[in-house]
C-alpha positions in Angstrom: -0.6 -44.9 90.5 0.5 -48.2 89.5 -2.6 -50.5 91.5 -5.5 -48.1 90.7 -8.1 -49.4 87.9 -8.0 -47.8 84.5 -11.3 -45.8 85.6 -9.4 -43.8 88.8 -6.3 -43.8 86.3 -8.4 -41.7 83.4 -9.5 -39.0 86.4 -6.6 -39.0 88.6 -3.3 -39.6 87.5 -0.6 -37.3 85.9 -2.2 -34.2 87.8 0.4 -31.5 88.9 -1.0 -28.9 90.6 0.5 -25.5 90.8 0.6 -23.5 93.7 -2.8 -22.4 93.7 -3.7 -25.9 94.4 -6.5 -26.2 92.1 -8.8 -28.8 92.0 -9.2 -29.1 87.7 -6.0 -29.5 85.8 -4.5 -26.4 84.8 -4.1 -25.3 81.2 -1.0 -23.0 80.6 -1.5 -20.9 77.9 2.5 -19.5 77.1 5.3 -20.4 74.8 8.3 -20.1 77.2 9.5 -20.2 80.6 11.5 -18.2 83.1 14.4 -19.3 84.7 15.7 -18.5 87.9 19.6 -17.6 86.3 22.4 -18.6 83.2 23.4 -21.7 84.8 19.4 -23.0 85.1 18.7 -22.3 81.9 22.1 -23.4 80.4 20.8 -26.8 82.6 17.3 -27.2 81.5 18.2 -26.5 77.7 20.9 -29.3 77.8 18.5 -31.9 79.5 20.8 -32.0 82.7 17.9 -30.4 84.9 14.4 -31.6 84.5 11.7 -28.9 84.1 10.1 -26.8 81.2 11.9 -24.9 78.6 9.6 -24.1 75.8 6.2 -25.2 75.1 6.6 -27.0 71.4 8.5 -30.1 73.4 7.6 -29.1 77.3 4.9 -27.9 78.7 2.9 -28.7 82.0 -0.7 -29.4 80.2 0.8 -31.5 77.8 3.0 -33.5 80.6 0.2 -34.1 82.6 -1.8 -35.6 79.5 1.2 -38.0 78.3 1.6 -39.0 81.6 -2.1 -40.0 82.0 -2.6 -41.5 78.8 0.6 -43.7 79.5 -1.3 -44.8 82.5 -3.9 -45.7 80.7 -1.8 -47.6 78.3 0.6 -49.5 80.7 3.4 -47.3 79.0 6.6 -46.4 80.3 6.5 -43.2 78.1 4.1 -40.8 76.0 5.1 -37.9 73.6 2.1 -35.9 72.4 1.6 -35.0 69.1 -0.1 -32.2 66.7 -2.1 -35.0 65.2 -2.8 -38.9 64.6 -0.5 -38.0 61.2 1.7 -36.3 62.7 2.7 -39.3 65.7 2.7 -41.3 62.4 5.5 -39.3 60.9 7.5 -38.5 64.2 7.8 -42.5 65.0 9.0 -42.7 61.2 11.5 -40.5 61.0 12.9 -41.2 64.1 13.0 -44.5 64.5 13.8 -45.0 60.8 16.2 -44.0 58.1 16.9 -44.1 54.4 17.3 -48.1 53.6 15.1 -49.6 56.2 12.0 -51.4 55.1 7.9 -51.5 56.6 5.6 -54.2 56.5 2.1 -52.6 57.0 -1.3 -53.5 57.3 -3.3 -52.7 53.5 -6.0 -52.3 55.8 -4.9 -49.3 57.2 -6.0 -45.6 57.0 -6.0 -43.9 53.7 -3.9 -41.0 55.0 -1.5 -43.6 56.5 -0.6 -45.2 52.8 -0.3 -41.7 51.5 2.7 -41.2 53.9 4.3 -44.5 53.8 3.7 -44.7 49.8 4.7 -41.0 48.5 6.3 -39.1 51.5 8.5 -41.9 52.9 9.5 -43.0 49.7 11.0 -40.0 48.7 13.4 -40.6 51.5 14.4 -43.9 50.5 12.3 -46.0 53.0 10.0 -48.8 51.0 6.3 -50.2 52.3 5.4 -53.3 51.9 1.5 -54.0 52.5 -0.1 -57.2 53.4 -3.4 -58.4 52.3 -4.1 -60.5 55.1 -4.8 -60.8 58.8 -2.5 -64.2 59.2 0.7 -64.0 60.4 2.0 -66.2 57.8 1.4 -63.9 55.1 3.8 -60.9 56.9 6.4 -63.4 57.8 6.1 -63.9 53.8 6.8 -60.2 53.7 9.4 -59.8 55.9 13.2 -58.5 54.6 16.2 -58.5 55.6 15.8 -54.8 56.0 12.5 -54.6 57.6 12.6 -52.8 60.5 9.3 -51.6 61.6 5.7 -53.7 61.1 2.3 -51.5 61.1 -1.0 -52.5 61.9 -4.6 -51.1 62.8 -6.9 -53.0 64.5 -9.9 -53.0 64.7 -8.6 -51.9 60.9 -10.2 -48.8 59.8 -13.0 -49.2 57.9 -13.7 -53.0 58.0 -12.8 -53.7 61.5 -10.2 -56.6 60.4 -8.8 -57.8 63.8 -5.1 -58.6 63.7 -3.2 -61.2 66.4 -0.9 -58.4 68.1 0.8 -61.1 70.1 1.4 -63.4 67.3 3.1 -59.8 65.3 4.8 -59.0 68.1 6.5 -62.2 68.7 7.1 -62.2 64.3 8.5 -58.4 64.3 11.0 -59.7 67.6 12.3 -62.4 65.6 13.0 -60.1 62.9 14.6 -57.9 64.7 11.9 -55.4 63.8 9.3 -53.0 66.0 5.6 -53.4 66.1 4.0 -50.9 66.2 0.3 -50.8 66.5 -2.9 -48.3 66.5 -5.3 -48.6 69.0 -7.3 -45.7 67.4 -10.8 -47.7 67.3 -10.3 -50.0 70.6 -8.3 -47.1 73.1 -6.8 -48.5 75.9 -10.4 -48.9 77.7 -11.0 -51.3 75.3 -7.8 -53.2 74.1 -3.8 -52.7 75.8 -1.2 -53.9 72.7 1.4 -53.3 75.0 0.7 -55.9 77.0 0.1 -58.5 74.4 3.7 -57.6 73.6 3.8 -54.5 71.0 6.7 -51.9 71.0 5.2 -48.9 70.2 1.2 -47.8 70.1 -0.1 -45.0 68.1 -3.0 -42.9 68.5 -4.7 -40.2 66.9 -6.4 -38.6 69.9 -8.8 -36.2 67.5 -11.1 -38.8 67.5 -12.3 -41.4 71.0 -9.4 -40.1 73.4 -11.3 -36.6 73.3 -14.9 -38.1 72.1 -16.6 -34.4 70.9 -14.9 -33.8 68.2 -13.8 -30.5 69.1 -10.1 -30.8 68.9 -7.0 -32.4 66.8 -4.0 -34.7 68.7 -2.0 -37.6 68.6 0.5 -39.9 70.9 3.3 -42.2 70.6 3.8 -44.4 73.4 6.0 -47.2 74.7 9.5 -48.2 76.1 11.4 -44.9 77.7 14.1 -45.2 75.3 12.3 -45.8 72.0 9.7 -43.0 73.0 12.2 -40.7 74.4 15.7 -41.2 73.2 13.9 -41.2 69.6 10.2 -39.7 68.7 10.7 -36.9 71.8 14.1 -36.0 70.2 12.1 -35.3 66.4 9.7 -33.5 67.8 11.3 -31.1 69.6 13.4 -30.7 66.6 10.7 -30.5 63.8 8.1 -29.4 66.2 4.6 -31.5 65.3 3.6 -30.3 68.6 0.4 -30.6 70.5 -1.2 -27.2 71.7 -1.1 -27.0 75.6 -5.0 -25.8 74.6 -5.9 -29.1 72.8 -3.9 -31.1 75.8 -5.8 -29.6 78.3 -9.2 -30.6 76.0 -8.2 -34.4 75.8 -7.1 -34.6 79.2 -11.0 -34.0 80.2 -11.9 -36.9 77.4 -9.7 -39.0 78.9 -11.9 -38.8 82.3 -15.3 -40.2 80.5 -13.4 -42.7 77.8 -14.6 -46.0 79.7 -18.1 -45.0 80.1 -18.3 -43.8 76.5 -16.7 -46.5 75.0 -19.1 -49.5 77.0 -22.0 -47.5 75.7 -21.1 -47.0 72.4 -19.7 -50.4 71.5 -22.8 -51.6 73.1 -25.1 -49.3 70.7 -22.7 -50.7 68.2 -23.4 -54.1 68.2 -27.1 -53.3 68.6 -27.1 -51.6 65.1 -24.5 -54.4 63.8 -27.2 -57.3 64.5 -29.9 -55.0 63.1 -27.9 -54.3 59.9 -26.8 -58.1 59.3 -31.1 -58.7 59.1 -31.8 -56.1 56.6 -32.7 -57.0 53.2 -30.8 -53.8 51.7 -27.4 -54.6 53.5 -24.7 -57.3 51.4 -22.7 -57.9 54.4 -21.6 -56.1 57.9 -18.3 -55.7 59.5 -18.1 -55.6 63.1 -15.7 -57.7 65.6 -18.7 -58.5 68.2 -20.9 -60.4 65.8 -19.8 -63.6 65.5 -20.0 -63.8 61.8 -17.1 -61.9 61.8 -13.7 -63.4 60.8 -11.8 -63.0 63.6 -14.2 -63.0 66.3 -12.8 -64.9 68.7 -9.5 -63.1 68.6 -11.7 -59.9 69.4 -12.7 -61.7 71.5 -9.5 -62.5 73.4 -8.2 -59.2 72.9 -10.7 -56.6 73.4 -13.0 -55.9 76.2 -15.7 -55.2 73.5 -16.1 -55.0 69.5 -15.5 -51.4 69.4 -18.2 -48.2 68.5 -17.4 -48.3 64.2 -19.8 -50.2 62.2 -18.9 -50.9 58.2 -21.7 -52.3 55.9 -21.8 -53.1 51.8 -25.2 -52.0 50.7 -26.6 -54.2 47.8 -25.6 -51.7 44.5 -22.5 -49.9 44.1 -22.0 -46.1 44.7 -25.0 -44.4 43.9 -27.1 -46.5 46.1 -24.7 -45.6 49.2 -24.8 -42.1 48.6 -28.8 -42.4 48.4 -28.3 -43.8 52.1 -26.0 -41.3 53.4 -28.1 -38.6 51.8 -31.1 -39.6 52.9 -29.9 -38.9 56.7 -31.5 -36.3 58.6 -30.0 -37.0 62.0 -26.9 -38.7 62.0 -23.6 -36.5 61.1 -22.3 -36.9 57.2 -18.8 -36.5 58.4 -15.4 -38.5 57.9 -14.3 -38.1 61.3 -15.3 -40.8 63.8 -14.8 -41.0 67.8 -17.2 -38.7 68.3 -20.6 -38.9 70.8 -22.5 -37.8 68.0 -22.7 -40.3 65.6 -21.2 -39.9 61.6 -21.5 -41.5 58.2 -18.6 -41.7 55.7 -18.4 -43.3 52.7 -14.9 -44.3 52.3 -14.1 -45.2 48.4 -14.6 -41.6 47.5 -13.6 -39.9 51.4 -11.2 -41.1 53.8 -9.5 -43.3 51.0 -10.4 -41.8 48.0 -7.3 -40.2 47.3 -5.2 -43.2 47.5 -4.8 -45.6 43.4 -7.9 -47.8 42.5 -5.6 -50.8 43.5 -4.7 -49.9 46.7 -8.6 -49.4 47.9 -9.2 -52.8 46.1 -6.4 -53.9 48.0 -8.0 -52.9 50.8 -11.6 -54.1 50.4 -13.0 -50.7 50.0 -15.8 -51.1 47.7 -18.1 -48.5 46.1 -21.0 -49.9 48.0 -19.2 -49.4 51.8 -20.3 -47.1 54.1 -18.7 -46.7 57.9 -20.9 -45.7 60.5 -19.2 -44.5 63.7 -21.8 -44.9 66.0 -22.2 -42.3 69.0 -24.7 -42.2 71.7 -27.9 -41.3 70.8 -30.5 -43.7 70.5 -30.0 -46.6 69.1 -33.9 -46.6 67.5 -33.2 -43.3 66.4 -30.0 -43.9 64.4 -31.6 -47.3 62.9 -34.7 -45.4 61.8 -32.5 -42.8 60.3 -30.4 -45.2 58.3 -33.6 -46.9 57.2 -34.6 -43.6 55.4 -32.1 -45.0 52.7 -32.1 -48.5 52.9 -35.4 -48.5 52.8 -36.1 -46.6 49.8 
C-alpha cells in the first residue's frame, strides 16, 4: 500500500485474511504447522517455498504485524521480537562478531549499557559511549573497527535530540551501520529511515501497543541486513514474539497517530507549566524552545514527543517526596502508556548501571521522567503539584 498515508497504513495494511474472511486480524494461537507432504515440508524448512513452519520464526499474526509496522516505517523489512532488549541483542549478535567495535549514545537506556558494557563484552565486542549530541564528538570516537553506531532520540530520559542524517552520513563514511531507536518518537512521529539510518529499533512494550498490557520489540530496515542477518538469529536462538502479544500491538498500531498528537500535545502543556514553577531546576523536553536541540526536533519530528524529564530543586529525597506524593498518576518505570507514569531514574531505570556512567549520562538524583498519558492535563499538573508544592 505504498501511496496510502501513515493513518490508512496503521489500520489497513499487512492484513491476510484466512478463509473465513474475517473482518479483524486473526490471532493464531499454535506452535506448528501442517504440511500438505515430505517434499513441502522438506521445501518450507529449507526456505525454498514461502509459507509457515513453526511459530518461534513464522507465524501469520506476527507476519502481518512486521509487515504493518514496516509500513509504517518506510522499511523494506521487519522481524519481531520478544522484547525492546531482545531486538537489541538479535541486531548485535547478528550483525556483529568478536573484534568489531560500537560507538553509542551515553544517553541511552540503562538496560541498553548493561548489554553493550557486561554481556557484549564478554564476547569480545568493545562500546564506546559519547557524551555529546555533535557529530564531531562521534567522528572523534570512531575506530577502525567500529562497525555499528547507536543512538536514542528523543534520548531516554532527557530527551537529547541527535542529527540522524548528519550520523548516518558519519557511520557510511566509516563503513559502519546506524542504527537508531525510535522508541519515544514512533514512526507517527519521526521516520530515521528516511533521514538515512540503516537499521531502527523498537521496543514495542511501550507507544507501539500504548496500554501497557504486553512486552515486544522490532528490528527493521534493508531486506538483507534485516533478513539475511537478525531473522536468521532469531530463528536460531529464538527471542521470539508471541503470536498473542503480535496480535495485541497490531491493534496499538491502529490508534498510534491519534495517541501520539494528543499526548505530545498534553506534553508540551505540562513542559511549559513545569519550566514556570518555582520547585522545578530545569525541564527537558524537545518542543520548548529552551531546549538544546530544538530546532533539529524541529526538523525531524512531527512533534516533541509524550516523555517529560525535570530536576527538582534538592537532590533525592525531595524527588521521591514528589513521586510519593502522587495520588493519580502511575509510579511505574514503564512509559508509552495512556495512563500516565512517574519514574525516578538514578535509582530505577538506570540505577543498576556504575555512578559514572549515570553521571555520564546526566542522570541526577534530583530527575524525575514523567511519561505523560492522556488524562487531563489539569489533573496530572494538580497531581504533581501535591509534591512540588510541599
Amino acid at each position: 500500500m505504498p501511496n496510502y498515508d501513515i493513518e490508512t497504513l496503521a489500520v489497513r495494511s499487512g492484513t491476510a485474511r484466512s478463509q473465513f474472511n474475517e473482518h479483524s486480524e486473526g490471532l493464531y494461537l499454535t506452535s506448528s504447522f501442517v504440511f500438505e507432504n515430505a517434499a513441502q515440508a522438506a521445501a518450507r524448512f529449507q526456505g525454498n517455498e514461502p509459507g509457515n513452519v513453526y511459530s518461534r520464526f513464522t507465524n501469520p499474526t506476527v507476519t502481518m504485524f512486521q509487515e504493518r509496522l514496516a509500513a509504517l516505517e518506510g522499511a523494506e523489512a521487519c522481524v519481531a521480537t520478544a522484547s525492546g532488549m531482545s531486538a537489541i541483542l538479535a541486531t548485535a549478535m547478528a550483525l556483529l562478531k568478536s573484534g568489531d567495535h560500537i560507538v553509542s549514545s551515553s544517553s541511552v537506556f540503562g538496560a541498553t549499557v548493561q548489554l553493550y558494557s557486561n554481556v557484549l563484552s564478554k564476547f569480545g565486542i568493545d562500546t564506546a559511549y559519547v557524551d555529546k549530541s555533535a557529530p564531531e564528538a562521534w567522528k572523534k570516537a570512531l575506530r577502525p573497527n567500529t562497525r555499528l553506531l547507536y543512538v536514542e532520540t528523543p534520548s531516554n530520559p532527557l530527551t537529547e535530540v541527535y542529527d540522524i542524517r548528519a550520523l548516518a552520513d558519519l557511520a557510511r563514511r566509516a563503513g559502519a551501520l546506524l542504527v537508531v531507536d525510535n522508541c519515544f518518537c514512533t514512526p507517527a512521529l519521526q521516520r530515521p529511515i528516511d533521514l538515512g539510518a540503516d537499521l531502527v529499533i523498537h521496543s514495542a512494550t511501550k507507544y507501539l501497543d500504548g496500554q501497557g498490557r504486553v512486552l515486544g520489540g522490532a528490528v527493521l530496515g534493508k531486506r538483507d541486513l534485516v533478513m539475511d542477518g537478525v531473522y536468521g538469529f532469531l530463528r536460531t536462538a529464538g527471542p521470539s514474539l508471541s503470536p498473542f502479544n503480535a496480535w495485541v500491538l497490531l491493534k496499538g498500531l491502529e490508534t498510534l497517530r491519534i495517541r501520539m498528537e494528543a499526548q505530545s500535545r498534553s506534553a508540551l502543556e505540562l513542559a511549559q507549566w513545569l519550566e514556570t514553577h518555582p520547585r522545578v531546576r530545569k525541564v527537558y523536553y524537545p518542543g520548548l524552545a529552551s531546549h538544546p536541540q530544538h530546532d533539529l526536533a524541529a526538523r525531524q519530528q512531527r512533534a516533541g514527543g509524550a516523555v517529560v524529564s525535570f530536576e527538582v530543586k534538592g537532590d533525592r529525597e525531595e524527588a521521591w517526596k514528589v513521586v510519593d506524593s502522587t495520588r493519580m498518576i502511575s509510579i511505574t518505570a514503564n512509559l508509552g502508556d495512556t495512563k500516565s507514569t512517574i519514574t525516578h531514574p538514578a535509582t530505577t531505570t538506570h540505577g543498576r548501571i556504575s555512578a559514572e556512567a549515570r553521571a555520564r549520562a546526566g542522570i541526577v538524583e534530583g530527575l524525575l521522567r514523567v511519561a505523560v498519558g492522556l488524562e487531563s492535563v489539569r489533573d496530572i499538573r494538580a497531581d504533581l503539584e501535591r509534591g512540588l508544592g510541599r
